[in-house]
C-alpha positions as CSV (number, residue, x, y, z in Angstrom):
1,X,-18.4,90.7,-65.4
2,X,-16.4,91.3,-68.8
3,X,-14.0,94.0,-67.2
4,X,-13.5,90.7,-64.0
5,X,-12.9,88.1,-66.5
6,X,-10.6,90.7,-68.9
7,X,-8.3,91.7,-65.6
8,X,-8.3,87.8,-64.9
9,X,-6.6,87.4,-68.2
10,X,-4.0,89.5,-67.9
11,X,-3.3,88.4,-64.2
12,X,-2.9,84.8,-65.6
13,X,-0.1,86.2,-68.3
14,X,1.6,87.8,-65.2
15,X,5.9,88.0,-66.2
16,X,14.6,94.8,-67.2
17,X,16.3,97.2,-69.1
18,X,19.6,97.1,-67.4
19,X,23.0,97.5,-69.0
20,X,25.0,95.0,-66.5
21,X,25.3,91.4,-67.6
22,X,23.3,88.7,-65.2
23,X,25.3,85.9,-64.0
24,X,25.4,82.7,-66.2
25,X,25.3,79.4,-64.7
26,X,28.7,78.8,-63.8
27,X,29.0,82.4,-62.0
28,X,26.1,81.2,-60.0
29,X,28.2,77.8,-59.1
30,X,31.6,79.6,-58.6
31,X,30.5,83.0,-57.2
32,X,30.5,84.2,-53.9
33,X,26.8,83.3,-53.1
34,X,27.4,79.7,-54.6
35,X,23.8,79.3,-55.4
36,X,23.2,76.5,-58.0
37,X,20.4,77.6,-59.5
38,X,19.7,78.1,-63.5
39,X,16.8,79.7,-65.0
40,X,14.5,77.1,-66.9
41,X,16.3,76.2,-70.5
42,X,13.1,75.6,-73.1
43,X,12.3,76.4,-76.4
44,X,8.8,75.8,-76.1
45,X,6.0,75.7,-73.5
46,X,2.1,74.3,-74.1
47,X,0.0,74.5,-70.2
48,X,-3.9,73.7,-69.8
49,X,-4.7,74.6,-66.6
50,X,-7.8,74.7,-64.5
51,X,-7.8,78.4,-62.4
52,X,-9.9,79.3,-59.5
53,X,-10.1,83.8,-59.7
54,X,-11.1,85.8,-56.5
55,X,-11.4,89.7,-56.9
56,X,-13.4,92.2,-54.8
57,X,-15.8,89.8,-54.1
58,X,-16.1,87.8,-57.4
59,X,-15.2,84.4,-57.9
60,X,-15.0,82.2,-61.2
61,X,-13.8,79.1,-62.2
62,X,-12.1,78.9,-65.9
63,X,-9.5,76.9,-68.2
64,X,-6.4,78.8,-69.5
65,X,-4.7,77.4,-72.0
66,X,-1.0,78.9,-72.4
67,X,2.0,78.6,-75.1
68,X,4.6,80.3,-74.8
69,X,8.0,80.6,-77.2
70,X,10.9,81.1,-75.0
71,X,11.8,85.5,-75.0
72,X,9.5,86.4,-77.6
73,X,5.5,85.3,-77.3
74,X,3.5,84.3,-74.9
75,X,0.0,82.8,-76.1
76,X,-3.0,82.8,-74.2
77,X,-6.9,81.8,-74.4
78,X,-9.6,81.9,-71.3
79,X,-12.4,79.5,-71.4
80,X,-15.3,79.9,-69.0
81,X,-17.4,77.2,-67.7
82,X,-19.6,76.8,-71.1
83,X,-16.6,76.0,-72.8
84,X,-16.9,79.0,-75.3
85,X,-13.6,81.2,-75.5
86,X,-13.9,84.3,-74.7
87,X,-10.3,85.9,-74.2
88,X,-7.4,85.3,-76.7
89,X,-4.4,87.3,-76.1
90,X,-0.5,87.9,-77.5
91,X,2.4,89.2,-75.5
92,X,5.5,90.1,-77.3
93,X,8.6,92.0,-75.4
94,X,7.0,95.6,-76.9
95,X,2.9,95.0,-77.2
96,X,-0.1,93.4,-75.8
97,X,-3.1,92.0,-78.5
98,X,-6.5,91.5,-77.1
99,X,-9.2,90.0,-78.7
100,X,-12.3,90.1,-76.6
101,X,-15.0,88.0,-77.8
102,X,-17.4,89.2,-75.0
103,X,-17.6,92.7,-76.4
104,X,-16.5,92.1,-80.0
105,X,-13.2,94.2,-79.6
106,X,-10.2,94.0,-80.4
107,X,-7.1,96.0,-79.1
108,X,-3.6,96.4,-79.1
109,X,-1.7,98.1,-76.4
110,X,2.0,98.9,-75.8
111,X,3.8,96.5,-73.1
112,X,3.2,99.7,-70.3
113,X,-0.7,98.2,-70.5
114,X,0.4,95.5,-68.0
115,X,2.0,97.6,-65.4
116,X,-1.4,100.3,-66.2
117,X,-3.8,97.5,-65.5
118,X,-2.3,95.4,-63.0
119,X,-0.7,98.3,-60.8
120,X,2.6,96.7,-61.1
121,X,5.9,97.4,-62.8
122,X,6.3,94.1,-64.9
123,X,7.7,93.6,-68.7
124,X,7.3,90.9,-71.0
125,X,10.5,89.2,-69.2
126,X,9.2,88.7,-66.1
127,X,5.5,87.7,-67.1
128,X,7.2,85.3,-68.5
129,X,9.7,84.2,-64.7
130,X,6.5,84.6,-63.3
131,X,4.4,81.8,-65.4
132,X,7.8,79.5,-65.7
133,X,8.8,79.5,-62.2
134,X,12.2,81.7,-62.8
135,X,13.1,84.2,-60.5
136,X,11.5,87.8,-61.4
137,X,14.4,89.1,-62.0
138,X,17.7,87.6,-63.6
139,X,20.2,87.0,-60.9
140,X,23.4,89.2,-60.2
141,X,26.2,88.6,-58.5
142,X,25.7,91.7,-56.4
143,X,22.0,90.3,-55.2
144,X,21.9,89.3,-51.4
145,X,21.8,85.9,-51.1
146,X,20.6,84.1,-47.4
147,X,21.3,80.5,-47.3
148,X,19.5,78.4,-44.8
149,X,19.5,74.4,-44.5
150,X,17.0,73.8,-46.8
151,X,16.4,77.2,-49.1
152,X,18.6,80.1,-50.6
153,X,16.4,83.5,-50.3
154,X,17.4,85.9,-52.6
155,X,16.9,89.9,-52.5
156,X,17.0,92.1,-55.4
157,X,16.3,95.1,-55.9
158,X,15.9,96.3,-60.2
159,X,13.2,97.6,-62.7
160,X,11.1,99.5,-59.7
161,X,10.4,96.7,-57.6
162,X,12.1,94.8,-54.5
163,X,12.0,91.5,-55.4
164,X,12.6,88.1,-52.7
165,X,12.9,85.1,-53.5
166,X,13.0,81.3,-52.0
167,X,14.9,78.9,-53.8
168,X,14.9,75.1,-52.4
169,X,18.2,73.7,-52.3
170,X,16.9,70.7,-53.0
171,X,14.4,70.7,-55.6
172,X,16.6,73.8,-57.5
173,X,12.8,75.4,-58.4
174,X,11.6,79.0,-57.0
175,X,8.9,78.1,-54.5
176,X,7.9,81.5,-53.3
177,X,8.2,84.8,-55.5
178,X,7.3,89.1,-53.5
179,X,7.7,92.4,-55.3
180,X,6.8,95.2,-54.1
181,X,6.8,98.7,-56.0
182,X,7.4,101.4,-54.6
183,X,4.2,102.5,-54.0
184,X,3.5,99.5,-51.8
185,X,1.7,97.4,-54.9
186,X,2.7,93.7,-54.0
187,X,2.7,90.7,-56.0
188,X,2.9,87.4,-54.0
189,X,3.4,83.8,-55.8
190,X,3.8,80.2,-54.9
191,X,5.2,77.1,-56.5
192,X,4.5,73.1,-55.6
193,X,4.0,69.7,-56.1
194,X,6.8,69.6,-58.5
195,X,6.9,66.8,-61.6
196,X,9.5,65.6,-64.0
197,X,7.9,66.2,-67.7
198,X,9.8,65.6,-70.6
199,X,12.6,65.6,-68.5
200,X,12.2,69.0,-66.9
201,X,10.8,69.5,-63.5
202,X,7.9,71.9,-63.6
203,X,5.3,72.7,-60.9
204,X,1.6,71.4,-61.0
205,X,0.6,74.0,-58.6
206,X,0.7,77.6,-58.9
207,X,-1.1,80.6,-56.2
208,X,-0.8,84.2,-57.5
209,X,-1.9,87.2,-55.4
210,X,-2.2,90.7,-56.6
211,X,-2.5,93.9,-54.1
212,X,-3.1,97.1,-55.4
213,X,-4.3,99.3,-52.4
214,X,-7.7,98.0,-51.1
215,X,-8.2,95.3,-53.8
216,X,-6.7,91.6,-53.8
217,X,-7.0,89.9,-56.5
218,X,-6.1,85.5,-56.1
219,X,-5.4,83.3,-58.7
220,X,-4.8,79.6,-58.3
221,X,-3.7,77.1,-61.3
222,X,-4.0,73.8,-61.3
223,X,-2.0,72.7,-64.5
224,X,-3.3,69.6,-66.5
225,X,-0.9,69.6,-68.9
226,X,2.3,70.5,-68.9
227,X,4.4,69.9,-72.4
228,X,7.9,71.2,-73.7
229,X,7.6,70.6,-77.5
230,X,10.8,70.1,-79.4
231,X,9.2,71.4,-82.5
232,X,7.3,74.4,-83.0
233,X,4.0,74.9,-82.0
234,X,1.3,77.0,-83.6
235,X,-0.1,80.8,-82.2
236,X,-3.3,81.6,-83.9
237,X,-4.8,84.7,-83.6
238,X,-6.9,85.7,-86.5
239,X,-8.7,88.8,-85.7
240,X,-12.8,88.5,-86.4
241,X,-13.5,91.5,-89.3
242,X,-16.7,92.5,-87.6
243,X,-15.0,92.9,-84.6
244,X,-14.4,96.8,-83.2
245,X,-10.8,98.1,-82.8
């Protein structure tokens, strides 16, 4: 059960070294593929959500709380049913910290831990699409782009993975996020029931699914609160002294 609930953790915190430049907004406007779409602008990010976790025949029910600071941390802390933590975790673009309070440990890991325990090729960067809504990958003009009535799909093809994604012409927002690797490990993820929250529209609902060979691991998050601080907001992450490293 601590291994279930320790993979669960860094499923939830699922999101390119390239030397070409992405598209800025107005490329995406002017462009050839004239797709008006621009990632999420936000300093700050605080989420509660409620997650339901299904792997290899386990199921649990926990609250993830989640702050992130735009391109450089992402914050996160698992609370099980008793309402005791028992996961606290840092992501930065080079390392992952780990304080597990079910084992008394703690451990740091370079950013390669992600794609070694998830099966998945996936940096700091797009942990952080992923969680936001953003596409995986930042958009170039160069990425096939398939517009229909009501949704732009988008194929790209960077960092190991083959990456497609809908975009609603509508709304603006990703709705549905696939990556593959190479070796056939796929990554599946759904947004809806979109909301307007301090004056950004974010989804409420979020489904995650992981494949890596025979096991499939799905998340779904229902977010309680959604907040985009103007101010700075606080990280703690004070590391127990009796804990092991």
């Amino acid at each position: 059960m601590n291994r279930f609930i320790l993979v669960f953790s860094l499923s939830v915190i699922l999101l390119s070294a390239c030397k070409k430049q992405p598209a800025t907004s107005g490329d995406l406007q002017k462009g050839q593929n004239h797709m008006e779409w621009t990632p999420l602008s936000f300093n700050y990010l605080v989420i509660k959500s409620k997650i339901s976790f299904k792997s290899q025949g386990n199921s649990t029910n926990l609250t993830a709380n989640i702050r992130i600071k735009k391109d450089s941390l992402i914050w996160l802390s698992i609370t099980p049913g008793m309402g005791i933590e028992v996961v606290r975790a840092i992501i930065t673009p080079d390392s992952v910290k780990v304080i597990n309070r079910l084992d008394n440990k703690y451990d740091a890991y370079s950013i390669s831990y992600i794609k070694q325990t998830l099966g998945i090729n996936l940096n700091y960067y797009n942990l952080q699409n992923l969680l936001v809504g953003d596409m995986l990958l930042p958009f170039y003009e160069t990425d096939q782009v398939i517009t229909t009535d009501n949704t732009w799909q988008v194929k790209q093809q960077n960092n190991g993975l083959d990456v497609t994604s809908l975009i609603s012409r509508i709304q603006k927002k990703v709705t549905q996020t696939e990556a593959i690797n190479p070796d056939k490990k796929y990554l599946w993820s759904t947004y809806k029931d979109f909301i307007l929250t301090d004056s950004v529209l974010f989804h409420q609902e979020q489904t995650l699914m992981l494949k890596n060979g025979n096991d499939t691991s799905v998340i779904e998050a229902s977010h309680q609160k959604i907040e985009f601080p103007k101010k700075s907001v606080a990280f703690p992450f004070n590391i127990p002294k009796r804990f092991e490293k």
